[in-house]
C-alpha positions, 0 to 999 in steps of 0.5 A: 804653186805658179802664178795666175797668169791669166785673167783673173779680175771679175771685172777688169774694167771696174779694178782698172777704173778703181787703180785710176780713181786712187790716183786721181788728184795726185802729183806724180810723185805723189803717184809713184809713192801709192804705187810703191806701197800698194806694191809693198802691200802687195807683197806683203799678201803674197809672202817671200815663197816662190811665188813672189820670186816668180811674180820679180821674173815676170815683172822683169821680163814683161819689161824687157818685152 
């Protein structure tokens, strides 16, 4: 099974206003520590199969872009 990767929110603006909305008030490593454990939740969800090996790839290679 790959990755969905194309769009796949119903409403994206809606999940991105919520992600801002979770951070709002928080310091910086404040920030940085919920989305730490939102990924670590994340991951959790996904499980360690080959679909979380994929998801690294394509994380690293969205940052090398």
């Amino acid at each position: 099974m790959s990755l969905i990767t194309t769009p796949n929110l119903r409403d994206p603006d809606a999940a991105y206003a919520a992600l801002l909305a979770t951070h709002k008030g928080l310091s910086e490593a404040e920030a940085h520590a919920l989305n730490a454990r939102l990924v670590l939740i994340l991951m959790n969800h996904l499980g360690d199969g080959p679909e979380f090996a994929e998801a690294l790839k394509l994380a690293r290679e969205a940052a090398a872009a």
